[in-house]
C-alpha positions, 0 to 999 in steps of 0.5 A: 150221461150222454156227450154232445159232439155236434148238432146234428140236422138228422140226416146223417151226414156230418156238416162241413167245417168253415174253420180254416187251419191257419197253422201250416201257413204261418210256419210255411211264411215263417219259413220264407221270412227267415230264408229271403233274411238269410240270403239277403247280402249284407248292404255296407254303406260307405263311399270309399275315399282316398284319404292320406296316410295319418302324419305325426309331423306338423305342415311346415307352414299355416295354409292359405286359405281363400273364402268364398261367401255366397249371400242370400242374394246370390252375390259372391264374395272373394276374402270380403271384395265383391265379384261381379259374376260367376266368371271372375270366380272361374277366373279365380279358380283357374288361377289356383288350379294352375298351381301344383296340388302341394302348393294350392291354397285351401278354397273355404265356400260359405253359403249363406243359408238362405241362398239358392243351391244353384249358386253354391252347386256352380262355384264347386262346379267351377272348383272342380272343373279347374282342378282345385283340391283343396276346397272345403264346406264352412259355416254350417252351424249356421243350420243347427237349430 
């Protein structure tokens, strides 16, 4: 009874083993991986905002609200009257930046869904530029499929 442990070619030297040990580079990997998720700083994504404290009280009057609506086209609108360009919305919006923050009406732009940015990016260019703070995002349940 004999046992085999490898074939031999008889001259007495043992054959060079192809099967590289891949364990102690795995553990090492392992090793790394957990270290670089260790040191990783935790990434909070958040904008912090200036918000106002909460109020009980309820605002001693309904606030004035101003719509404006941007149509595929391009064509602007203030409360339904037609502008003829993007300057008589400056001239709008200078008129409301000149007011004090508390008395501002609400600035509500809607964009028609099919409209060019460019058209909505210069309007809330001009509300910010003229100060306005009161301005706000309406009519976008139109992009809910």
């Amino acid at each position: 009874m004999g046992m085999n442990v490898g074939s031999s070619s008889g001259s007495g030297e043992p054959e060079v083993m192809l099967d590289v040990n891949t364990t102690p580079l795995i553990d090492v990997m392992l090793v790394l991986l957990v270290m670089l998720i260790i040191t990783i700083p935790i990434q909070l994504h958040s904008i912090n905002l200036d918000m106002p404290p909460p109020s009980t009280t309820p605002p001693d009057k309904d606030p004035v609200v101003h719509t404006v609506v941007i149509d595929f086209d391009g064509s602007l609108y203030w409360d339904n009257d037609p502008l003829p360009n993007q300057a008589a919305v400056d001239a709008k919006m200078v008129e409301i930046g000149q007011m004090p923050v508390a008395d501002q009406p609400e600035v509500h732009i809607k964009p028609n869904k099919l409209v060019d940015y460019g058209a909505v990016a210069a309007v809330m260019a001009s509300a910010q530029r003229n100060s306005v703070k009161k301005m706000g995002m309406v009519g976008n349940e139109q992009y809910v499929k």
